[in-house]
N, C-alpha and C positions, 0 to 999 in steps of 0.2 A: 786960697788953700782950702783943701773939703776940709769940713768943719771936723772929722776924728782926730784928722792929724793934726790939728790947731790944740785937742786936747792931749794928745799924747806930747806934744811939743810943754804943755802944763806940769806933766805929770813929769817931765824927766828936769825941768828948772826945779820942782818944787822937792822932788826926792831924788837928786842928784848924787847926794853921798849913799842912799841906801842902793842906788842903779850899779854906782861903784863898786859898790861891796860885795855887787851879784847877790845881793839877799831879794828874794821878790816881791816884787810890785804887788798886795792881794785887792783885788776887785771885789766886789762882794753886791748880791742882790737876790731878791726873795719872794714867794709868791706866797700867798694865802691861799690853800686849798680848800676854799668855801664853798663851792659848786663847781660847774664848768666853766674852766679859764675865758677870760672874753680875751679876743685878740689884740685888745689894748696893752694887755700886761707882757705881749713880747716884744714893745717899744723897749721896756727897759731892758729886759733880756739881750735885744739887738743892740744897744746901745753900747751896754756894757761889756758883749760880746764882742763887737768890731773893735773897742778900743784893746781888750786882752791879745785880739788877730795883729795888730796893727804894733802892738807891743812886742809880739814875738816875731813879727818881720825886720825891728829893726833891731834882733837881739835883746833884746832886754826880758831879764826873768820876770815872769808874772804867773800869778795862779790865780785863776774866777773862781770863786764857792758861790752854788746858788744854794737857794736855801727852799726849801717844801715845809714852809710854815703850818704844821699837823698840832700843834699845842694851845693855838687860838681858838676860844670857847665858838660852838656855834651861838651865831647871832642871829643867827636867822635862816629860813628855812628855803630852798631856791623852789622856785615859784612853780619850775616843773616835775617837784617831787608831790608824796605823798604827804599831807601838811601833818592829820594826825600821828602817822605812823611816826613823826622824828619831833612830833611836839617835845614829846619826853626827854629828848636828848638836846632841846634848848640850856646853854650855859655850860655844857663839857667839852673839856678838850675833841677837837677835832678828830684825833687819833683815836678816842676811846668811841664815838659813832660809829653804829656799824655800815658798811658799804650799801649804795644802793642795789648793787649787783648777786650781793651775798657773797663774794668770790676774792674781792679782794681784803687786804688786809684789813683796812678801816676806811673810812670816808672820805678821809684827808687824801688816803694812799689811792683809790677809786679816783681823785679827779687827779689829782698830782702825776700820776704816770700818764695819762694821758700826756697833758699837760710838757712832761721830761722829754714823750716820744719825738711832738711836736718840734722843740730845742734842737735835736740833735738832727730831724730832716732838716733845718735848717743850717747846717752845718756849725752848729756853735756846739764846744766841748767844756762846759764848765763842771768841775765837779760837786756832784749834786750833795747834799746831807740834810736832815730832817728835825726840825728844834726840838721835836720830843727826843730824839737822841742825844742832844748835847745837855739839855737838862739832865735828864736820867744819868747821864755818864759824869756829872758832878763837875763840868767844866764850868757851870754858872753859879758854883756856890759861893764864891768867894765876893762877886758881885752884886750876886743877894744879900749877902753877909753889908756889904758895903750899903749899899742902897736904905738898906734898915735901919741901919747906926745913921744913916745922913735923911733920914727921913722928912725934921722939919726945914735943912738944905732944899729938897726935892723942893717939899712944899712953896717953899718960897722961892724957887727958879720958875713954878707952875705960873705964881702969880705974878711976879715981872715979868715975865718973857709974854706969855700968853694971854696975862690978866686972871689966869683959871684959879679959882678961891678953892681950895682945898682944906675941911675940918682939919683942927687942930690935932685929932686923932687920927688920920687918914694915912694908912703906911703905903707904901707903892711898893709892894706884894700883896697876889693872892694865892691863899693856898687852896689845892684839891679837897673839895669835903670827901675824910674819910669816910664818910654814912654812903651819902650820894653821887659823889663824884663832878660834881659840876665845880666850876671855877668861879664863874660870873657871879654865883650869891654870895660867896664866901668875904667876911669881912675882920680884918686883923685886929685885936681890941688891947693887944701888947706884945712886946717884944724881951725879952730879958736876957740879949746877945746868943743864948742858943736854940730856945725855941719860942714857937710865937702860941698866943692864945686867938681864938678864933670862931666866929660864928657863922652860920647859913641861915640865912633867911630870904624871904621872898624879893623878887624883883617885878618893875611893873610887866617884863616880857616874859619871865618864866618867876617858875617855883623854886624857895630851896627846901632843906629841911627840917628848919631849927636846929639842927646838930650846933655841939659846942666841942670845943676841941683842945687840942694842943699838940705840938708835935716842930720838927727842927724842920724848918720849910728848904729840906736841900734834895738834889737827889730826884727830884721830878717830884718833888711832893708840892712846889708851890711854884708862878708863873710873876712875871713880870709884870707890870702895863706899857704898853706898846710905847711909849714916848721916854719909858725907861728901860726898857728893853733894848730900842737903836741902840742907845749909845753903849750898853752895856756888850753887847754885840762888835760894836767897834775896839773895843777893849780885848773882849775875848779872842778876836781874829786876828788883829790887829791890821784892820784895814786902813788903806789907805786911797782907794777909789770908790765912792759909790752915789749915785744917784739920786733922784727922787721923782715923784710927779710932782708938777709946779703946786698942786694943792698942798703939799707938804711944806713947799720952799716958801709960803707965803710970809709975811713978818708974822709974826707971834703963832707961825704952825709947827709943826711939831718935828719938821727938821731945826727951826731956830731954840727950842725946846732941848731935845737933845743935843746938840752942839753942846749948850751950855751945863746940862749935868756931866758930859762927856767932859768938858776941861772942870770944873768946877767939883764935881763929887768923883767920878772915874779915874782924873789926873790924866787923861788921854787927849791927846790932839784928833779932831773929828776929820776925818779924810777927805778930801778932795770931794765935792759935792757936781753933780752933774742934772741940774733941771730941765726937765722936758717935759711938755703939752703933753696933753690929751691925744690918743688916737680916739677920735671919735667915726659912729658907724650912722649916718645920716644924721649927723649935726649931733646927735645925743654921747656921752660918756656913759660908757657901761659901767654896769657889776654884776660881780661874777656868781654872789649870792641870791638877787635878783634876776636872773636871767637875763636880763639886757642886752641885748648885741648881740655880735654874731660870735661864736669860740673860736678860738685859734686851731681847736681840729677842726671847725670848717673852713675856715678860712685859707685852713694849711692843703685842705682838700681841693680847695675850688682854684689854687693859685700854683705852680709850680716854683719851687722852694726859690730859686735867682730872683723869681718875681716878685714872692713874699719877703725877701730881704730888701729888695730896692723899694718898693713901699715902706717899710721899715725904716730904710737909710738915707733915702735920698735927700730929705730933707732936713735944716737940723735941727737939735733937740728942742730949740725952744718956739719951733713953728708948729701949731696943730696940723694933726693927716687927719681931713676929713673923708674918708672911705665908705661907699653908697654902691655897695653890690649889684643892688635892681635898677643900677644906673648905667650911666656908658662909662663908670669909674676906670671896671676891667679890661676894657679895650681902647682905654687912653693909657694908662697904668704900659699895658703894653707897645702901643705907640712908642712911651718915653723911653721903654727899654730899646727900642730900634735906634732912638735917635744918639742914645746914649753907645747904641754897639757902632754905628755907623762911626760916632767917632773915635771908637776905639781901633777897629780895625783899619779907619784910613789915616789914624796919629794926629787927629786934630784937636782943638779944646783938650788942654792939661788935666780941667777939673774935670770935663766931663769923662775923661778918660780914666782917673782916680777912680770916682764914681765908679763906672762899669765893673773896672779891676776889682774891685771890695767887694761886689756881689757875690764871686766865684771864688771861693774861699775852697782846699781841700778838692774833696769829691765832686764839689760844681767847675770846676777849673777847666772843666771839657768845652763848657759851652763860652771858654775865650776862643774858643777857635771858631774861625770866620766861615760863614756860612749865611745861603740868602733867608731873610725874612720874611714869609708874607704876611701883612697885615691881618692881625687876630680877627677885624671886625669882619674881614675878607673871607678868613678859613668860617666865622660862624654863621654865615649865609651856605655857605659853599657846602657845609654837612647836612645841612636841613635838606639837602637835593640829591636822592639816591641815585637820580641819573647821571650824577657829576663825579669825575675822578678827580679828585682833588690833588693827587701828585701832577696830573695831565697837566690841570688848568697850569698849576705854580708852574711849571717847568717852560707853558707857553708864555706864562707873565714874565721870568726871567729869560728866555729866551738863548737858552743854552741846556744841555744836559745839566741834571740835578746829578749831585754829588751824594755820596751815602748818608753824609751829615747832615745835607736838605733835607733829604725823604727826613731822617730823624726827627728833625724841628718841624717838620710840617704833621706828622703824626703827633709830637708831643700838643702843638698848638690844637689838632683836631679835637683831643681827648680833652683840652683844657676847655673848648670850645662847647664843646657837649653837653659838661656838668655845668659851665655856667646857663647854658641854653635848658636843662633839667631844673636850676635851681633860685637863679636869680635874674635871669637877663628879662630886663623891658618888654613889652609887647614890640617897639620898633625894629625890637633884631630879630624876632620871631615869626616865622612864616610859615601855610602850607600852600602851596602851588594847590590850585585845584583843577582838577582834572576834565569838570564840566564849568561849563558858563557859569559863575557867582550869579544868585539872584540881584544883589546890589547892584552888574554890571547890568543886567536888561531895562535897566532905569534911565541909563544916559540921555545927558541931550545932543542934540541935533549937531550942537557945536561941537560936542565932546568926541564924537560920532566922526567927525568931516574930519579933526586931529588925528584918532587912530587912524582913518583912512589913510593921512598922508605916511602915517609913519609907517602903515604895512606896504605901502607902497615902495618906499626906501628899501626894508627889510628884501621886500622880492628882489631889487633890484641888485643886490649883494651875492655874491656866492657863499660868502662866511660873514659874519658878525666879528665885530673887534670894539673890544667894549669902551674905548676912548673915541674912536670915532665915530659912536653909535651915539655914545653922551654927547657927540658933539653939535648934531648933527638932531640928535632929539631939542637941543634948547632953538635951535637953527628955526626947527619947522613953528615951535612954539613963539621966537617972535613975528614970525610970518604972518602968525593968524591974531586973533582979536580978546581968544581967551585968556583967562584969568592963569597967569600959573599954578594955582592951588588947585583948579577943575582941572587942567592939563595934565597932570600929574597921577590925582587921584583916578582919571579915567585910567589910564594905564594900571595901574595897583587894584583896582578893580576888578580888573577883566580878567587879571591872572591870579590876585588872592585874595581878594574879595573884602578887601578894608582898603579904605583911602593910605595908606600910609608903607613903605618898604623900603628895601636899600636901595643902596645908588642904581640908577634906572640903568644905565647905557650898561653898566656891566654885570647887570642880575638878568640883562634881556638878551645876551652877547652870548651867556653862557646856558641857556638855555636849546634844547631843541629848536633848529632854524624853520622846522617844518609845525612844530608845535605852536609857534610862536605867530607865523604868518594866517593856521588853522585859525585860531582865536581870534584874532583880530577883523578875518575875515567873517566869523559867525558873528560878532558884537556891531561890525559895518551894516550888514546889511541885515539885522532884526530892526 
């Protein structure tokens, strides 16, 4: 069974009378808009998105809220900003930092629509809303109000669940300093059910401002802390699906944390928990206030949206995607998508065909229809060569007229091919043909020399080149002779790009000029 349907199969035993009742299933997940999204944080997105797609195929009412976390104080500064310029605004709400751009609403809102855009090429539709909006709009007063009066509850769920020792005086609210506006310094010094008293002072990463206060912490005037805020959230929503990363899920983290305010101070049953790894981007997990990794607008640029979801899904939640751009990740990534259509279109492997189908969700649903593929690592040889028509070659690898939905796929792969060859791709998939003899090629030896010979021999003797029987027939001559296969090879890459290293020989030399091919060979024979 693919792993979504195993959880929607969860979710319809577990709320079975509420499925009945047609009242909806709500999903619920959320991103911090701290800098630039890394493309980890669309695992959960995807995650939680497939499972609401997969709900509403089999009928069942659901609604996703994501959530544009703009209320969490900056903590810190992303590594590719101006560090002075936003020192200042270390410890305020999100929302109230101004945009790097000048343009947009606030800083939160600058990375957060990017971010949204990203979502919805992906074809996932969940409705979005912003925590500084649900604060301000008095929907978390009541929770506040609760949280307060259960204060030394919190405390002591902190320290059984987590071990975390929290002063005697410690409330789990902070309010806004009215002076300054930051959140981070602000520290509660009493409660008297309607409004609290409260200081600013310094912290060891930013300033506050001594302000002393008072004021009724409702209304957006004061914020949660994050481990009481979930659960607070699951009350307010009244969700019943939502995830985590496995750093959360750990025992004493702060998914086990909240669960337990959530039934114990809240009176709420905590929803349906879904763990899932790390997408990591060359073995490392990113952050998105740190700059680490690669974002999901690049990521969403450099992938075609079917691709960027099967990356996303194929695996499941509790296995790590380790993803390495400047690797051959992109054109294995693609591979598995062939293998996966091959068997969709010819009805074979159930799960693999599950798979495929969940990719194409909506407005991707085009590309279920059958159509040949060539190999991505193929079309990114094939663009580096302006003398090559690339509909030609595919049309002669297929060996039939191309259909309009060909040309399509082979233009989308050429375009995807391009920016990965612009942005990320290895030196081993990158070439220039050169046009004069490589100086590293006038070095050869003697041996290397009697090899090419035989092969331009072969070459003459062809009227066309066919790049499987050229491959075949190049290993033929190579064990015939005495060389090394690693000289044998690199003589060839040599004499046409001038590094020891390129793609598959028989069909990068196949598809080359026959006359160009035989020119070369015969200038590097006989110098």
């Amino acid at each position: 069974m693919y792993w979504a349907d195993d959880i929607v199969q969860q979710i319809k035993t577990r709320y079975k009378d509420k499925i009945s009742k047609k009242e909806p299933i709500i999903i619920r997940d959320e991103k911090t808009a701290s800098g630039r999204v890394h493309v980890g944080s669309l695992r959960g997105v995807a995650i939680h998105g497939l499972v609401s797609e997969l709900l509403t195929e089999q009928g069942i009412n659901n609604k996703y809220l994501f959530e544009i976390n703009d209320f969490d104080p900056m903590d810190g500064i992303p590594t590719y900003l101006d560090q002075e310029k936003y020192k200042q605004y270390l410890g305020m709400p999100l929302n109230n930092v101004p945009s790097p751009d000048g343009k947009a609403k606030n800083f939160a809102e600058y990375y957060g629509q990017e971010f949204v855009q990203v979502i919805k090429e992906l074809g996932f539709t969940p409705e979005i809303y912003r925590s500084s909006e649900v604060y301000k709009s008095g929907k978390y007063n009541d929770v506040i109000r609760i949280a307060l009066d259960n204060a030394e509850k919190i405390r002591e769920i902190y320290k059984r669940v987590s071990g975390s020792q929290r002063d005697d005086k410690w409330y789990p609210v902070q309010i806004i300093c009215e002076n300054c506006g930051k959140v981070s310094t602000t520290k509660i010094t009493s409660w008297d059910g309607k409004e609290v008293s409260y200081t600013c002072a310094d912290l060891e990463w930013t300033n506050g401002c001594n302000h002393t206060g008072k004021v009724a912490p409702f209304d957006g005037k004061a914020k949660l802390p994050w481990k009481v805020e979930w659960p607070a959230k699951f009350r307010v929503f009244g969700v019943d699906v939502e995830g985590g990363g496995k750093d959360h899920s750990t025992r004493g983290g702060a998914r086990e944390v909240a669960d337990a305010i959530s039934r114990e101070v809240f009176q709420t049953d905590p929803p349906l928990n879904i763990p899932y790894e790390f997408f990591n981007v060359g073995g490392k997990k990113m952050s998105s206030s740190k700059g680490a990794g690669t974002s999901s607008r690049e990521m969403a640029d450099l992938l075609p949206p079917h691709l960027l979801r099967l990356l996303l899904l194929q695996r499941q939640p509790q296995r790590v995607i380790d993803f390495i751009p400047d690797g051959d990740t992109v054109p294995i990534l693609f591979d598995s998508y062939d293998k996966l259509a091959a068997s969709y279109f010819k009805g074979e492997n159930e799960d693999e065909k599950r798979t495929f189908a969940v990719m194409h969700p909506g407005s991707l649903a085009e590309f279920l229809k059958s159509r040949f593929l060539p190999r991505f690592s193929q079309i990114a040889y094939m663009v580096q060569m302006p003398h090559i028509d690339v509909v030609k070659e595919v049309e002669k690898e297929k060996g039939q007229a191309l259909t309009d939905f060909d040309i399509k796929e082979i233009n989308l792969r050429k375009e995807y091919a391009k920016k990965w060859l612009d942005t990320y791709a290895p030196e081993d998939y990158k070439f220039d043909l050169k046009q004069q003899v490589p100086e590293p090629a006038k070095n050869l030896s003697s041996e290397q020399k009697q090899a090419l010979k035989q092969i331009l021999e072969y070459v003459q003797s062809k009227d066309k080149l066919d790049g499987q029987e050229l491959h075949t027939k190049l290993h033929e001559i190579r064990k015939s002779l005495t060389i090394e296969p690693k000289a044998y090879f690199e003589a060839l890459y040599l004499s046409f790009l001038g590094k020891e290293s390129g793609p598959k020989a028989g069909w990068f030399f196949s598809v080359l000029d026959k006359k160009f091919v035989e020119k070369r060979l015969d200038e590097i024979t006989k110098s």
